[in-house]
C-alpha positions in Angstrom: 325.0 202.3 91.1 327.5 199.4 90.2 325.4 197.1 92.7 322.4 197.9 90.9 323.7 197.8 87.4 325.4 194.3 88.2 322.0 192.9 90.2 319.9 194.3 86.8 322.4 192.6 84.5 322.5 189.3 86.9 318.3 189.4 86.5 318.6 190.1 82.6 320.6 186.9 82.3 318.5 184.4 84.4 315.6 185.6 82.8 317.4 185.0 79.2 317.9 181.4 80.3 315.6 180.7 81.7 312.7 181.7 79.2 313.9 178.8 76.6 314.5 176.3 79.6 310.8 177.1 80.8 309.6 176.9 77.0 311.1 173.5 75.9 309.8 172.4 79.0 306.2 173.4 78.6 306.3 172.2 74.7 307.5 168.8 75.5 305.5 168.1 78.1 302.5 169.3 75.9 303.2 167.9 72.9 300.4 165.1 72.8 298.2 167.8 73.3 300.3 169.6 69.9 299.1 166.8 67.8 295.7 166.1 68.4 294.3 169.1 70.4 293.1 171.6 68.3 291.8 174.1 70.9 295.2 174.3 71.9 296.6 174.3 69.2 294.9 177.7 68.8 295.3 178.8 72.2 299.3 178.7 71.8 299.5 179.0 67.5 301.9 181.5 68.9 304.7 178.6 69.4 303.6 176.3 66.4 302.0 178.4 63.5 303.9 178.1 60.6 305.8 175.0 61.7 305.2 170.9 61.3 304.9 170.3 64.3 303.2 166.7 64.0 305.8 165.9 61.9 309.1 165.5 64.8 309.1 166.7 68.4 312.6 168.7 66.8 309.8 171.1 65.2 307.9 171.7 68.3 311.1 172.9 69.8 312.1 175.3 67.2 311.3 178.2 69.5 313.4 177.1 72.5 316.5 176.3 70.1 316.2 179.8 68.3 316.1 181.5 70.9 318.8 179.3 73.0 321.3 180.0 70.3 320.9 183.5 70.6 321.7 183.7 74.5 324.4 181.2 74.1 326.1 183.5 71.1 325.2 186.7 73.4 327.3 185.0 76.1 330.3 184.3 73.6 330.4 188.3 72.4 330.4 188.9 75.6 332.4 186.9 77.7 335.2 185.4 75.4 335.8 189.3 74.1 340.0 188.6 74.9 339.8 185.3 72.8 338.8 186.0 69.6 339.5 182.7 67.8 337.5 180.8 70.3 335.0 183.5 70.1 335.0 182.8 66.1 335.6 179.2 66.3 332.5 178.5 68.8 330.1 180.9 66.6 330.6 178.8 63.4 330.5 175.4 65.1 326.8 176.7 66.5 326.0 178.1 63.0 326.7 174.7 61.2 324.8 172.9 63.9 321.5 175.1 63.1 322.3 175.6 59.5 322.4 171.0 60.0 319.0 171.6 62.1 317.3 174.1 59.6 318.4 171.7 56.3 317.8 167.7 57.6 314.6 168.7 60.2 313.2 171.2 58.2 311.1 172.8 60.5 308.6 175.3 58.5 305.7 174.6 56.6 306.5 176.3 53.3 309.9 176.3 51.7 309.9 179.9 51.1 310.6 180.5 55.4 313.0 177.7 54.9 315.1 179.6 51.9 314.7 183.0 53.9 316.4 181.1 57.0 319.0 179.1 55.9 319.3 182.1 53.6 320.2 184.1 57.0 322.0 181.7 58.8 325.0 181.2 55.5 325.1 184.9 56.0 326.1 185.0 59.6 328.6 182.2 58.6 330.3 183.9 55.7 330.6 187.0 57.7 332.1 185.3 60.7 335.0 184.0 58.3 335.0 187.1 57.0 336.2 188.7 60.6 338.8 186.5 61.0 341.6 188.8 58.9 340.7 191.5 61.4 342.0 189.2 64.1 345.5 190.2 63.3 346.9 193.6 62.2 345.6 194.2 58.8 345.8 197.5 56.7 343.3 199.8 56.1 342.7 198.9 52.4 341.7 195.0 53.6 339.4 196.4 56.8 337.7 198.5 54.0 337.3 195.5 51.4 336.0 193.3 53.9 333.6 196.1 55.2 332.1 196.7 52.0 332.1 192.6 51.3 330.1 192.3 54.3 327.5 195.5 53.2 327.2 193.8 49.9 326.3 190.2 51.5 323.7 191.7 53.8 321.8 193.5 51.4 321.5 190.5 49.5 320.0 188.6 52.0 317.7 191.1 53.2 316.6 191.3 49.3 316.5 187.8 49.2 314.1 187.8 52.1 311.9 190.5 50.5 311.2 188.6 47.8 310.5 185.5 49.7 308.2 187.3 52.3 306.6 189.2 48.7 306.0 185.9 47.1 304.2 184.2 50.7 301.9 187.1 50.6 301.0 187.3 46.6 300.4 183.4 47.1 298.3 183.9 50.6 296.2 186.8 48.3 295.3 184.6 45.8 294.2 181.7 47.6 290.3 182.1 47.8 289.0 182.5 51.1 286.9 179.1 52.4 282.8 179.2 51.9 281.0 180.9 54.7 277.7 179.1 55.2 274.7 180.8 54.0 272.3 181.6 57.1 269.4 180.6 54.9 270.8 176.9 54.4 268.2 174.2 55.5 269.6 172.1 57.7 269.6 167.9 56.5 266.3 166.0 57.3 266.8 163.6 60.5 266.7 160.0 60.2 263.5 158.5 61.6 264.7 156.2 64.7 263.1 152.5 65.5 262.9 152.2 69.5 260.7 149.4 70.4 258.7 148.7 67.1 258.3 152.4 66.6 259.4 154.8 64.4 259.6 158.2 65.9 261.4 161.5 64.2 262.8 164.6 65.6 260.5 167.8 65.8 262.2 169.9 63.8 262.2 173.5 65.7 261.8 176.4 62.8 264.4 179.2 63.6 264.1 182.9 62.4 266.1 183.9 60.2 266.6 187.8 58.5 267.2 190.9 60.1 270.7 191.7 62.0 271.4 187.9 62.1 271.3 187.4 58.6 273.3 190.8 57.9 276.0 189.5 60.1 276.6 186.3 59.2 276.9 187.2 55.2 279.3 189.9 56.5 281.3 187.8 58.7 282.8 186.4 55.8 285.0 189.1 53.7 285.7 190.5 57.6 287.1 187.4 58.9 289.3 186.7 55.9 290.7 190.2 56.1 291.8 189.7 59.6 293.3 186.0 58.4 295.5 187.8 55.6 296.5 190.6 58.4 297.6 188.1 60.8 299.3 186.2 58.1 301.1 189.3 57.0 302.4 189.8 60.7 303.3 186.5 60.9 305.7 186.8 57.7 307.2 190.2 59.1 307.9 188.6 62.5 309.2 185.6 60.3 311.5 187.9 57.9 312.8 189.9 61.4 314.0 186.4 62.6 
Protein backbone atom coordinates (compact mmCIF):
# COMPACT_ATOMS: atom_id res chain seq x y z
CA UNK A 1 0.00 0.00 0.00
CA UNK A 2 2.88 2.41 0.88
CA UNK A 3 4.50 1.39 -2.65
CA UNK A 4 1.50 2.24 -4.32
CA UNK A 5 0.62 5.35 -2.46
CA UNK A 6 4.32 6.68 -3.01
CA UNK A 7 4.35 5.50 -6.97
CA UNK A 8 0.64 7.45 -7.23
CA UNK A 9 2.14 10.46 -5.42
CA UNK A 10 5.51 10.22 -7.53
CA UNK A 11 2.97 10.16 -10.90
CA UNK A 12 0.75 13.17 -9.40
CA UNK A 13 3.93 15.25 -9.27
CA UNK A 14 5.55 14.60 -12.75
CA UNK A 15 2.29 15.13 -14.17
CA UNK A 16 2.09 18.62 -12.12
CA UNK A 17 5.32 19.62 -13.71
CA UNK A 18 5.15 18.67 -16.31
CA UNK A 19 1.78 20.01 -17.68
CA UNK A 20 3.16 23.88 -17.44
CA UNK A 21 6.64 22.64 -18.93
CA UNK A 22 4.58 20.98 -21.93
CA UNK A 23 2.35 24.20 -22.12
CA UNK A 24 4.91 27.01 -22.29
CA UNK A 25 6.48 24.91 -24.66
CA UNK A 26 3.61 24.45 -27.07
CA UNK A 27 2.56 28.40 -26.66
CA UNK A 28 5.97 29.54 -27.54
CA UNK A 29 6.63 27.62 -30.19
CA UNK A 30 3.07 28.63 -31.54
CA UNK A 31 2.96 31.95 -30.95
CA UNK A 32 3.37 33.30 -34.67
CA UNK A 33 0.54 31.33 -35.31
CA UNK A 34 -1.19 33.38 -31.81
CA UNK A 35 -0.96 36.59 -33.66
CA UNK A 36 -2.01 36.24 -37.01
CA UNK A 37 -3.87 32.77 -37.10
CA UNK A 38 -7.20 33.19 -36.41
CA UNK A 39 -8.41 29.63 -36.84
CA UNK A 40 -6.22 28.85 -34.18
CA UNK A 41 -6.76 31.21 -32.34
CA UNK A 42 -10.30 29.67 -32.00
CA UNK A 43 -9.17 26.27 -31.91
CA UNK A 44 -7.10 26.93 -28.56
CA UNK A 45 -9.16 30.40 -27.19
CA UNK A 46 -9.00 28.09 -24.29
CA UNK A 47 -5.19 29.42 -23.57
CA UNK A 48 -5.64 33.10 -24.88
CA UNK A 49 -9.30 34.28 -24.45
CA UNK A 50 -9.50 37.06 -22.24
CA UNK A 51 -5.76 37.91 -22.52
CA UNK A 52 -3.47 40.29 -24.98
CA UNK A 53 -1.79 38.07 -26.31
CA UNK A 54 -0.46 40.15 -29.39
CA UNK A 55 0.59 42.47 -27.12
CA UNK A 56 4.06 40.56 -25.24
CA UNK A 57 4.92 36.78 -25.53
CA UNK A 58 4.73 37.34 -21.27
CA UNK A 59 0.74 37.28 -22.03
CA UNK A 60 0.84 34.18 -24.03
CA UNK A 61 2.37 32.53 -21.11
CA UNK A 62 0.10 33.51 -18.43
CA UNK A 63 -1.21 29.97 -18.24
CA UNK A 64 2.12 28.14 -17.76
CA UNK A 65 3.24 30.85 -15.01
CA UNK A 66 -0.24 30.55 -13.10
CA UNK A 67 -0.27 27.42 -12.94
CA UNK A 68 3.79 27.03 -12.30
CA UNK A 69 3.38 29.11 -9.16
CA UNK A 70 0.86 26.98 -7.89
CA UNK A 71 3.04 23.63 -8.01
CA UNK A 72 6.04 25.39 -6.98
CA UNK A 73 3.95 26.89 -3.66
CA UNK A 74 2.36 23.22 -3.32
CA UNK A 75 5.98 22.00 -3.14
CA UNK A 76 6.92 24.64 -0.37
CA UNK A 77 3.68 23.58 2.01
CA UNK A 78 4.76 20.54 1.54
CA UNK A 79 8.22 19.91 1.68
CA UNK A 80 9.74 22.88 3.83
CA UNK A 81 6.80 21.97 6.58
CA UNK A 82 9.88 21.91 9.55
CA UNK A 83 11.06 25.47 8.19
CA UNK A 84 8.51 27.74 8.51
CA UNK A 85 10.29 31.09 7.97
CA UNK A 86 11.71 29.83 4.71
CA UNK A 87 8.38 28.40 3.99
CA UNK A 88 6.96 32.14 4.59
CA UNK A 89 9.89 33.90 3.27
CA UNK A 90 9.77 31.93 -0.27
CA UNK A 91 5.88 32.34 -0.55
CA UNK A 92 5.99 36.21 -0.38
CA UNK A 93 9.10 36.59 -2.58
CA UNK A 94 6.87 34.41 -5.37
CA UNK A 95 3.78 36.57 -4.48
CA UNK A 96 5.68 39.92 -5.11
CA UNK A 97 7.16 38.47 -8.27
CA UNK A 98 3.44 37.77 -9.77
CA UNK A 99 1.84 40.65 -7.97
CA UNK A 100 5.30 42.60 -10.33
CA UNK A 101 3.96 40.29 -13.32
CA UNK A 102 0.11 40.97 -12.88
CA UNK A 103 0.86 45.06 -12.35
CA UNK A 104 3.91 46.02 -15.17
CA UNK A 105 2.69 43.16 -17.98
CA UNK A 106 -0.79 43.38 -17.41
CA UNK A 107 -1.94 40.45 -18.89
CA UNK A 108 -5.99 40.66 -19.25
CA UNK A 109 -7.98 42.40 -21.61
CA UNK A 110 -10.28 44.32 -19.34
CA UNK A 111 -9.22 45.94 -16.06
CA UNK A 112 -11.91 44.54 -14.12
CA UNK A 113 -9.95 40.64 -14.31
CA UNK A 114 -6.94 42.70 -13.60
CA UNK A 115 -8.50 44.46 -10.17
CA UNK A 116 -10.05 40.89 -9.29
CA UNK A 117 -6.40 39.41 -9.48
CA UNK A 118 -4.12 41.52 -8.14
CA UNK A 119 -7.10 41.90 -5.79
CA UNK A 120 -6.41 38.10 -4.89
CA UNK A 121 -2.83 37.97 -4.98
CA UNK A 122 -2.48 41.24 -1.94
CA UNK A 123 -4.68 38.83 -0.20
CA UNK A 124 -2.56 35.84 -0.16
CA UNK A 125 0.34 38.32 0.75
CA UNK A 126 -1.34 39.96 3.74
CA UNK A 127 -2.35 36.75 5.01
CA UNK A 128 1.10 35.17 4.79
CA UNK A 129 2.44 38.05 7.12
CA UNK A 130 -0.32 37.52 8.92
CA UNK A 131 1.00 33.73 9.89
CA UNK A 132 4.08 34.80 10.87
CA UNK A 133 3.03 35.50 14.80
CA UNK A 134 1.90 31.91 14.84
CA UNK A 135 5.47 30.95 14.14
CA UNK A 136 6.33 31.38 17.71
CA UNK A 137 4.19 30.57 20.82
CA UNK A 138 1.46 33.00 20.88
CA UNK A 139 -1.70 33.12 23.15
CA UNK A 140 -4.96 32.23 22.42
CA UNK A 141 -6.40 35.70 22.36
CA UNK A 142 -3.68 36.70 19.26
CA UNK A 143 -4.41 33.13 17.35
CA UNK A 144 -8.10 34.30 17.61
CA UNK A 145 -7.50 37.98 16.35
CA UNK A 146 -5.51 37.00 13.62
CA UNK A 147 -8.13 34.25 12.64
CA UNK A 148 -10.92 36.52 12.53
CA UNK A 149 -8.41 39.22 10.62
CA UNK A 150 -7.89 36.70 8.06
CA UNK A 151 -11.99 35.79 7.82
CA UNK A 152 -12.57 39.43 7.49
CA UNK A 153 -9.81 39.94 4.51
CA UNK A 154 -11.15 37.02 2.59
CA UNK A 155 -14.64 37.96 2.43
CA UNK A 156 -13.67 41.11 1.18
CA UNK A 157 -11.96 39.88 -1.60
CA UNK A 158 -14.38 37.45 -2.53
CA UNK A 159 -16.98 40.58 -2.45
CA UNK A 160 -14.67 42.50 -4.26
CA UNK A 161 -14.59 39.80 -6.95
CA UNK A 162 -18.42 39.66 -7.10
CA UNK A 163 -18.79 42.84 -7.92
CA UNK A 164 -16.15 42.87 -10.50
CA UNK A 165 -17.37 39.51 -12.14
CA UNK A 166 -21.27 41.47 -11.66
CA UNK A 167 -20.10 44.51 -13.47
CA UNK A 168 -18.23 42.18 -16.67
CA UNK A 169 -21.49 40.67 -17.11
CA UNK A 170 -24.01 43.85 -16.78
CA UNK A 171 -21.46 45.38 -19.34
CA UNK A 172 -21.32 41.99 -21.71
CA UNK A 173 -25.55 42.27 -21.44
CA UNK A 174 -25.71 45.57 -22.70
CA UNK A 175 -23.45 45.49 -25.50
CA UNK A 176 -25.72 44.82 -28.59
CA UNK A 177 -25.18 41.70 -30.22
CA UNK A 178 -23.39 42.18 -34.02
CA UNK A 179 -25.99 42.29 -37.28
CA UNK A 180 -26.76 38.95 -38.62
CA UNK A 181 -27.14 39.23 -42.38
CA UNK A 182 -30.47 39.08 -43.71
CA UNK A 183 -30.89 35.90 -46.09
CA UNK A 184 -32.76 38.06 -48.45
CA UNK A 185 -29.73 40.62 -49.02
CA UNK A 186 -28.84 40.89 -52.79
CA UNK A 187 -25.54 40.20 -53.23
CA UNK A 188 -23.22 43.49 -55.04
CA UNK A 189 -23.32 43.49 -58.86
CA UNK A 190 -19.93 42.14 -60.43
CA UNK A 191 -17.59 44.35 -62.22
CA UNK A 192 -17.65 43.71 -66.01
CA UNK A 193 -13.98 42.32 -66.86
CA UNK A 194 -11.86 43.47 -70.21
CA UNK A 195 -9.84 40.25 -71.51
CA UNK A 196 -8.79 40.83 -74.94
CA UNK A 197 -10.93 43.88 -76.15
CA UNK A 198 -13.93 42.24 -74.50
CA UNK A 199 -16.02 42.92 -71.91
CA UNK A 200 -17.52 39.95 -70.38
CA UNK A 201 -19.65 39.70 -66.86
CA UNK A 202 -20.40 37.02 -64.50
CA UNK A 203 -23.70 35.03 -64.86
CA UNK A 204 -25.19 35.70 -61.88
CA UNK A 205 -26.76 32.14 -60.57
CA UNK A 206 -30.34 33.04 -58.73
CA UNK A 207 -30.46 31.14 -55.43
CA UNK A 208 -33.75 30.11 -53.50
CA UNK A 209 -34.32 31.64 -50.83
CA UNK A 210 -37.60 31.00 -48.09
CA UNK A 211 -38.60 28.09 -46.44
CA UNK A 212 -36.40 26.30 -43.54
CA UNK A 213 -33.34 28.25 -44.92
CA UNK A 214 -34.72 31.49 -44.36
CA UNK A 215 -36.25 30.47 -40.86
CA UNK A 216 -32.81 29.43 -39.81
CA UNK A 217 -30.75 31.95 -40.60
CA UNK A 218 -33.11 34.84 -39.00
CA UNK A 219 -33.04 32.53 -35.90
CA UNK A 220 -29.50 31.93 -35.86
CA UNK A 221 -29.00 35.23 -34.57
CA UNK A 222 -30.67 35.70 -30.94
CA UNK A 223 -29.40 31.80 -30.58
CA UNK A 224 -25.86 32.43 -31.26
CA UNK A 225 -25.58 35.48 -29.05
CA UNK A 226 -27.19 33.50 -26.18
CA UNK A 227 -24.55 30.92 -26.44
CA UNK A 228 -21.83 33.97 -26.70
CA UNK A 229 -23.11 35.55 -23.28
CA UNK A 230 -23.14 31.74 -21.76
CA UNK A 231 -19.70 31.09 -22.60
CA UNK A 232 -18.76 34.61 -21.57
CA UNK A 233 -20.42 34.01 -18.20
CA UNK A 234 -18.30 30.72 -17.74
CA UNK A 235 -15.46 32.32 -18.68
CA UNK A 236 -15.87 35.04 -15.79
CA UNK A 237 -16.68 32.16 -13.23
CA UNK A 238 -13.60 30.21 -14.23
CA UNK A 239 -11.89 33.72 -14.07
CA UNK A 240 -13.33 34.67 -10.43
CA UNK A 241 -12.34 30.82 -9.27
CA UNK A 242 -8.65 31.65 -10.24
Amino acid sequence: ANALASMGAIVFGMFLVCTPAYLSEFLYRSYPKIKTNKKFQEKHSTFISGFLVKKDILIAMFYPIFLFRRVVCAAIFAMLFDYPYVQLALLLSISALYASYLGFVRPYSDKYSLISAINSEALFFITTILLIPLVEEANDDAKLNIGWAIISLTGSSMFCSWICVGVQYIIILKTPAPPTPSPNAKSPPTKAKKIEGQTTRKSKIPRKTGGKNAQNATIAGPQQSQKDQSKILFYLSIRYLH
